[in-house]
N, CA, C and O of each residue as an XYZ file, in Angstrom:
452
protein
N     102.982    101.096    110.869
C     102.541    100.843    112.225
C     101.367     99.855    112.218
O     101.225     99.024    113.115
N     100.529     99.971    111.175
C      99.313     99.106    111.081
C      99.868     97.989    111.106
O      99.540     97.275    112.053
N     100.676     97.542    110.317
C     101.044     96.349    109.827
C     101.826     95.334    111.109
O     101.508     94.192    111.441
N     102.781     96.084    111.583
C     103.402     96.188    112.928
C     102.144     95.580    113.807
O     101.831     94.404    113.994
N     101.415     97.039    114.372
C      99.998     96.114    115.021
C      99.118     94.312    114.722
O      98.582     93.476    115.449
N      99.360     94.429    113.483
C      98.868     93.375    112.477
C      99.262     92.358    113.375
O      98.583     91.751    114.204
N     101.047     92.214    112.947
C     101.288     91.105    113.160
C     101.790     91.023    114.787
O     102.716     90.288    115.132
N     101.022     91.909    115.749
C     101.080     91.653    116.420
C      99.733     90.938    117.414
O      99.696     90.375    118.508
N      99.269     91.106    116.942
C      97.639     91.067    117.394
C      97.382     89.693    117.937
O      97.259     89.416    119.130
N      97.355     89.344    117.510
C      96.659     87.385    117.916
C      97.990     87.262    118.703
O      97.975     87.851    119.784
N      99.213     86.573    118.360
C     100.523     86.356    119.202
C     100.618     86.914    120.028
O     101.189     86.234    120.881
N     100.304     88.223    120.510
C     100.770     88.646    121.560
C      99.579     90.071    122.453
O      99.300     90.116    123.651
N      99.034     91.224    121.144
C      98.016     91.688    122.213
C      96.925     91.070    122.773
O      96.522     91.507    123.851
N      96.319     90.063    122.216
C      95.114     89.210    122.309
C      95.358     88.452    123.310
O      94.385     87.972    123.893
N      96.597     88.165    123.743
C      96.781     87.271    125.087
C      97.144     88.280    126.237
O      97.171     87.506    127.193
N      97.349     89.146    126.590
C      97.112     90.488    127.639
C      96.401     91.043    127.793
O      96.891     92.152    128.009
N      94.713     91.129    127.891
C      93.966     92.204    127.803
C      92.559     90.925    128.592
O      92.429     89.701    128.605
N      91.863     91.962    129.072
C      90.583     91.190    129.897
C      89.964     91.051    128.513
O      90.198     91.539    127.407
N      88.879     89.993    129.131
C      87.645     89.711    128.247
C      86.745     90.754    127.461
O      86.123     90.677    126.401
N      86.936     91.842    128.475
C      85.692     92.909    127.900
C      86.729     93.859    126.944
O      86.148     94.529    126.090
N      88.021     93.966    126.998
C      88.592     94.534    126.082
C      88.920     93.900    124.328
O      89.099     94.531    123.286
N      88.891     92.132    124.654
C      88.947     92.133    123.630
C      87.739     91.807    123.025
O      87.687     91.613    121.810
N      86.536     91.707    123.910
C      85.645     91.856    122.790
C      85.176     93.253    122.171
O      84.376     93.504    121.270
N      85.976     94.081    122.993
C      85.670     95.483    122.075
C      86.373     96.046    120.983
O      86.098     96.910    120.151
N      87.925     94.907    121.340
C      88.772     95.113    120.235
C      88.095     94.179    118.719
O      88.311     94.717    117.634
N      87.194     92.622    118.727
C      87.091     92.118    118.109
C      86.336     92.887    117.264
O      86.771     93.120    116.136
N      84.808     93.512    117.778
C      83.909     94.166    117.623
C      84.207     95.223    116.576
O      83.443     95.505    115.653
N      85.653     95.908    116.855
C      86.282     97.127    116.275
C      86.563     96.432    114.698
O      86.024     96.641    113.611
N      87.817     95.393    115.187
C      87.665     94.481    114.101
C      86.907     94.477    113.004
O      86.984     95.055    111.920
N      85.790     93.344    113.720
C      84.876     93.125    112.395
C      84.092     94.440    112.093
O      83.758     94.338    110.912
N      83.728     95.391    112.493
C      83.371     96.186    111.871
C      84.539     96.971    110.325
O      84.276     97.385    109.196
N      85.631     96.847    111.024
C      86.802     97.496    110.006
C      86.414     96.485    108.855
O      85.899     96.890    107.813
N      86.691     95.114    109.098
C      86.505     94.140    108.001
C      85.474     94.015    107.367
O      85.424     93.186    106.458
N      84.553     94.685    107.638
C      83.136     95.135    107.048
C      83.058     95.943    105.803
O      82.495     95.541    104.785
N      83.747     97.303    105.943
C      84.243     98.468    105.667
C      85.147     98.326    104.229
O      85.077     98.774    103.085
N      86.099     97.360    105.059
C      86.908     97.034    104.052
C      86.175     95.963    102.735
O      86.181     96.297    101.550
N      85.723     94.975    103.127
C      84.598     94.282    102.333
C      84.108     95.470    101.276
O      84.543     95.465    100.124
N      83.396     96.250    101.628
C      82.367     97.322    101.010
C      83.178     98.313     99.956
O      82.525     98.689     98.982
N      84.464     98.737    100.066
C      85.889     98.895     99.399
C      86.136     98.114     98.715
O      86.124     98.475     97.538
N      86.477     96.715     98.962
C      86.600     96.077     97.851
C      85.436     95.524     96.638
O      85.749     95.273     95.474
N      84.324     95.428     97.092
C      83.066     95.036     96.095
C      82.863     96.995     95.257
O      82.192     97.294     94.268
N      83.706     97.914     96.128
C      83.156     99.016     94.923
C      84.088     98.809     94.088
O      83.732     99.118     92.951
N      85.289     98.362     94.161
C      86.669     97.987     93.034
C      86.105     96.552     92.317
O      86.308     96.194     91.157
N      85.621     96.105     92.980
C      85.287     94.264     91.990
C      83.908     93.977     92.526
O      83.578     93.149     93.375
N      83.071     94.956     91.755
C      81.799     94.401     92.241
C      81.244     92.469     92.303
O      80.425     91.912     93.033
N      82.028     91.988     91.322
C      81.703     90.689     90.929
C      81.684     90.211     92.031
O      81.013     89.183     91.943
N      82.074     90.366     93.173
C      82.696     89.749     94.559
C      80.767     89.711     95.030
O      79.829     90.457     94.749
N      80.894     88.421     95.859
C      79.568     88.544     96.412
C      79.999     89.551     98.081
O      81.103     89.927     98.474
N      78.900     89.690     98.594
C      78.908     90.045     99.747
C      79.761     89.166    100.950
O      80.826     89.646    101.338
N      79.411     88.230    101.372
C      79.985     86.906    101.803
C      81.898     86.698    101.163
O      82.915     86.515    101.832
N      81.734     86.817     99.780
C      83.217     86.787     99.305
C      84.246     88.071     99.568
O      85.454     87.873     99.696
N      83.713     89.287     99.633
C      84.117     90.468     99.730
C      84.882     90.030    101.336
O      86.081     89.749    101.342
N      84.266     90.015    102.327
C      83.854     89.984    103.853
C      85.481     88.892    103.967
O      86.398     89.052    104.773
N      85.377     87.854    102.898
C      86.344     86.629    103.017
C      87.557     87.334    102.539
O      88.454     87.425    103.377
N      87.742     87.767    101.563
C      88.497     88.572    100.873
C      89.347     89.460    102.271
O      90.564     89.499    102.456
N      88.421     90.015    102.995
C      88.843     91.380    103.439
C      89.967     90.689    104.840
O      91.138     91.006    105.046
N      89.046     89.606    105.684
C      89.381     89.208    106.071
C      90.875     88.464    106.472
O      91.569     88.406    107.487
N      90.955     87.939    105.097
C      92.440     87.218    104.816
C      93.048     87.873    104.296
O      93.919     87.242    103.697
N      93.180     89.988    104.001
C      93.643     90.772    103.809
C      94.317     90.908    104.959
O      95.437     91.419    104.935
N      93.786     90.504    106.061
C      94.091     91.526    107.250
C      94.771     89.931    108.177
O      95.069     89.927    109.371
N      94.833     89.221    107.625
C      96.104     87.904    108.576
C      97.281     87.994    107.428
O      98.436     88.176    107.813
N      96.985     87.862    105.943
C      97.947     88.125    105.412
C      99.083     88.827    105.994
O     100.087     88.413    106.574
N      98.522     90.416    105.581
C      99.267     91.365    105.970
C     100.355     91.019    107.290
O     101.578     91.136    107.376
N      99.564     90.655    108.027
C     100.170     90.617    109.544
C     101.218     89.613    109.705
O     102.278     89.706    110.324
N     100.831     88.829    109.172
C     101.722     87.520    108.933
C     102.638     88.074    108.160
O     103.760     87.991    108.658
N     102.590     88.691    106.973
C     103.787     88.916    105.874
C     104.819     89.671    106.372
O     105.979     89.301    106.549
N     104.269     90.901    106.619
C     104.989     91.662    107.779
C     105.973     91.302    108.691
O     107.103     91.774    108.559
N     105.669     90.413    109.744
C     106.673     89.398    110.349
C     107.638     88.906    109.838
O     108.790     89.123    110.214
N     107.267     88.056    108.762
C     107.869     87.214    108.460
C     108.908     87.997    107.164
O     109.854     87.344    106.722
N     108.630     89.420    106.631
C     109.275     90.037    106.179
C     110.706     91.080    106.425
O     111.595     91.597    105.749
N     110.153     90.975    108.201
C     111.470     91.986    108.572
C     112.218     90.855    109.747
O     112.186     90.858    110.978
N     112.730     90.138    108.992
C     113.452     89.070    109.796
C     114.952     89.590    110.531
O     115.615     90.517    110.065
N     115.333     88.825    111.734
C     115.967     89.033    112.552
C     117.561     89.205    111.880
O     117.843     88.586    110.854
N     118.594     90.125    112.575
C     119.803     89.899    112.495
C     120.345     88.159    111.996
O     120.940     87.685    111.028
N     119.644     87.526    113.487
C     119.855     86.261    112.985
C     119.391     85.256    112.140
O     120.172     84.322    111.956
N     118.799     85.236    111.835
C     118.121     85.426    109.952
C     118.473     85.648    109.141
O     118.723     84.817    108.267
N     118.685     87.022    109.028
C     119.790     88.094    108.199
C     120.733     87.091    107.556
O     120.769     86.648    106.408
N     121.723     86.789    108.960
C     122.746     86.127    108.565
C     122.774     84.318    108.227
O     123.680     83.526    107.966
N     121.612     84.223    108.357
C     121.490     81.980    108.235
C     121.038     82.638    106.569
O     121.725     82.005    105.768
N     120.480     83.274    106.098
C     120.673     83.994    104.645
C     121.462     83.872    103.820
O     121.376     83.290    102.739
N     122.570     84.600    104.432
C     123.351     84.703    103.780
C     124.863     83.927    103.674
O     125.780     84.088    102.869
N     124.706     82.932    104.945
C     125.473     82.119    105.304
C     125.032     80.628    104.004
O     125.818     79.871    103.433
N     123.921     80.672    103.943
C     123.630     79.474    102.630
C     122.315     80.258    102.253
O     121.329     80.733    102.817
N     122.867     80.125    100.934
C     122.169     80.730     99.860
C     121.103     79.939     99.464
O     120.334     80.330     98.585
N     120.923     78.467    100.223
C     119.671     77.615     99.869
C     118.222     78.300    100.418
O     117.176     78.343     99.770
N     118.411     78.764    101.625
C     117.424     79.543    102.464
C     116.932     81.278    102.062
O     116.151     81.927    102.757
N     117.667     81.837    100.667
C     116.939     82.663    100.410
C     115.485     82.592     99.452
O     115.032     83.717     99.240
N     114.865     81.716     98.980
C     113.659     81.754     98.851
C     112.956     81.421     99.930
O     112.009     80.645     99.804
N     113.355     82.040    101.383
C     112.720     81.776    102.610
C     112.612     83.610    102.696
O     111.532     83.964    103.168
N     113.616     84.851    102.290
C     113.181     85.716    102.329
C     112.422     86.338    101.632
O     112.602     86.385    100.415
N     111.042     87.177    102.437
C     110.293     87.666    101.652
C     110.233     89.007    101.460
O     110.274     89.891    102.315
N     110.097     89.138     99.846
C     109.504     90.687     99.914
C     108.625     91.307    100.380
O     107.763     91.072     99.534
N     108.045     92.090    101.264
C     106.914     92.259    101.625
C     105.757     93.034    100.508
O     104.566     92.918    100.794
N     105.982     93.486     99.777
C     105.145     94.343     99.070
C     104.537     92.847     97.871
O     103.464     92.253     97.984
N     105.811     92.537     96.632
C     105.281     91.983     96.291
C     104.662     90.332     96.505
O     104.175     89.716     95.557
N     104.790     89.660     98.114
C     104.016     88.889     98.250
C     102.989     88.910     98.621
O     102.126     88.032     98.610
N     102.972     90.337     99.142
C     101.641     90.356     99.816
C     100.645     90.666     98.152
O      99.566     90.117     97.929
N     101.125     91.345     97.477
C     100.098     91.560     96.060
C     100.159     90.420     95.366
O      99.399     90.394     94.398
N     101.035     89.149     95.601
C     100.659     87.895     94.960
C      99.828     87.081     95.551
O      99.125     86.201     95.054
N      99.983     87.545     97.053
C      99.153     86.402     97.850
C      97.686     86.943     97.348
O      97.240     86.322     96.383
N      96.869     88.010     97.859
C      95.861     88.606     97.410
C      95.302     88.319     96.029
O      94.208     87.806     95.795
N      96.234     88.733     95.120
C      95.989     88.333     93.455
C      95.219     87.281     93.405
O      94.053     87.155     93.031
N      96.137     86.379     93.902
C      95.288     84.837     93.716
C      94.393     84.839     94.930
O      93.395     85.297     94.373
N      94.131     84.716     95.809
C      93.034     84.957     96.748
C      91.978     85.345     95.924
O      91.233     84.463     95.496
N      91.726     86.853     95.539
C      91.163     87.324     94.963
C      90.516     86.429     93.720
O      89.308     86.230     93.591
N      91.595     85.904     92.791
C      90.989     85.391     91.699
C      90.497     84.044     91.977
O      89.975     83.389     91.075
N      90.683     83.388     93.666
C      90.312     82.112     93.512
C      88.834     82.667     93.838
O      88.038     81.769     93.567
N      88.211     83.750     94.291
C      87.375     83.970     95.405
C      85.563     84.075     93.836
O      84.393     83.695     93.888
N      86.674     85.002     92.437
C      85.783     84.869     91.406
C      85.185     83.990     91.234
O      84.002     83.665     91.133
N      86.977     83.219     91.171
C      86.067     81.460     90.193
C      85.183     81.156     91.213
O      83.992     81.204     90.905
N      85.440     80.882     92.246
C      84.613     80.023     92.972
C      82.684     80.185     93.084
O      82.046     81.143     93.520
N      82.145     78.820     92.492
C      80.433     79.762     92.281
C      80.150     80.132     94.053
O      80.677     79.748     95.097
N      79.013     81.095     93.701
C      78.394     81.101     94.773
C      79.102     82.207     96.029
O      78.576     82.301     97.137
């Protein structure tokens, strides 16, 4: 359901709701992405504060995005399987989302500062 929410959020709840709701939704937000930051620097302390926060961040469009783009339509389904050129267009959801991150993650080390 999270994920669901995810990738629904910007596309479509973020454009229905007054001003004062979504700044209470943003608010909710960045506090979660805070949280989550603070979770990930206790697993990889190496992460700065600032990198953690970045990290957590592009955890949470990933997801939403992958999601989507993971439970593709009937008609999808079938342009699939109709040419076989377009299946490295389907994604796994589990393991892209742990490749996308992986490297995220490891670009977030190297990077000084």
């Amino acid at each position: 359901m999270l994920c669901e929410l995810g990738s629904a959020s910007a596309a479509v709840l973020e454009h229905n709701v007054s001003a004062a709701v979504a700044a209470r939704f943003k608010h909710a937000a960045l506090a979660d992405t805070v949280a989550l930051a603070q979770l990930v620097r206790r697993v990889v302390p190496e992460l700065t504060e600032a990198a953690a926060q970045r990290f957590a961040a592009a955890t949470v469009l990933v997801t939403g995005s992958l999601w989507a783009y993971s439970r593709p339509s009937p008609a999808m389904l079938a342009a699939y399987e109709a040419d076989p050129a377009l299946a490295a267009m389907r994604l796994d959801f589990g393991d892209t989302v742990r490749d996308l991150l992986a490297t995220l993650l490891a670009g977030l080390l190297a990077r000084p500062g």
